[in-house]
C-alpha positions in Angstrom: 7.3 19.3 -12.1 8.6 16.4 -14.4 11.3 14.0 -12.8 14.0 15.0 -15.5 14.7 10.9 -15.6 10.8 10.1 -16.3 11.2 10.7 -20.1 14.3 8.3 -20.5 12.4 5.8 -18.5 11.3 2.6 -20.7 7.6 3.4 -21.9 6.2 0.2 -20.2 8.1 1.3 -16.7 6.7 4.6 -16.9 3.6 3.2 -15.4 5.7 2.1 -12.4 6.8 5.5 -11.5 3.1 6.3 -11.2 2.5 4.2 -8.9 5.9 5.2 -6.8 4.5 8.7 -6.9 0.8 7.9 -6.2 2.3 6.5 -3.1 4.6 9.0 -2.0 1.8 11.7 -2.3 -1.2 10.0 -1.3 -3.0 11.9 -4.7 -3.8 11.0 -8.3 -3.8 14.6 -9.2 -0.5 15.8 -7.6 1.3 12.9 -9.0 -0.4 13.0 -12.4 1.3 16.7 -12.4 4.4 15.6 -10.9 5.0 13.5 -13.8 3.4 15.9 -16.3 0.4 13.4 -17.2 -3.2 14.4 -18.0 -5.4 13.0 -15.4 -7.1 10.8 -17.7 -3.9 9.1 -18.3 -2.9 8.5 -15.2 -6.4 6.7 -14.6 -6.3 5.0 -17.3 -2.1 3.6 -16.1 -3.8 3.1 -12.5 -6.7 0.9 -13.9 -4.2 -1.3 -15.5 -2.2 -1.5 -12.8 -5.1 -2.6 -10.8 -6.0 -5.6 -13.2 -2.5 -6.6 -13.7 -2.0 -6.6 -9.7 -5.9 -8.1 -9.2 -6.4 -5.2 -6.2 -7.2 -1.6 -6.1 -4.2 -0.6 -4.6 -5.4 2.5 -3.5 -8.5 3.4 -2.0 -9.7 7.2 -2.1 -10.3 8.7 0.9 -11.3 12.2 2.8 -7.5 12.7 3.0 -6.1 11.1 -0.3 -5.3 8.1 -1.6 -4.5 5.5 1.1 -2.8 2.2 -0.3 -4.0 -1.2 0.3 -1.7 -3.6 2.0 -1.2 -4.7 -1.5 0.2 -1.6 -2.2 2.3 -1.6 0.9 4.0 -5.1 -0.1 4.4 -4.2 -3.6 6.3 -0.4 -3.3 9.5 -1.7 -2.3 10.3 -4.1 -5.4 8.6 -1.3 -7.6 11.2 1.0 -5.6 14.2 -1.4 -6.7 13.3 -2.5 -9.8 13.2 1.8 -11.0 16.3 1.7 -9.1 18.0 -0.2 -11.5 16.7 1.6 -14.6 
């Protein structure tokens, strides 16, 4: 299900909400459907998050998606920052 807000989200910020929901579901899949993405593109918006951010900020595991202390610092000013949008 779509987060009604996601499509009046700047374009460039959208990418941000991925990440938020990566997080809070520990899966690429669930949160690519959350947000009513493709799979590719959600790849595609992780990857460049990765090489903006210079870490993987996930790493896949037997459970999900576990993120990397990187991940851990960076979800609270992601959090904020959609907060004021």
């Amino acid at each position: 299900m779509i987060d009604p807000q996601f499509g009046t989200i700047p374009r460039d910020a959208r990418i941000l909400v991925l990440f938020d929901e990566i997080y809070r579901t520990q899966s690429m899949t669930r949160a690519a459907a959350q947000l009513d993405l493709s799979q590719p593109t959600a790849s595609i918006w992780l990857a460049k998050l990765r090489h903006e951010w210079h870490d993987p900020l996930f790493v896949r595991t037997s459970t999900g998606m576990r993120p990397t202390p990187r991940a851990d610092a960076l979800i609270g000013p992601v959090r904020e920052a959609l907060a004021l949008l």
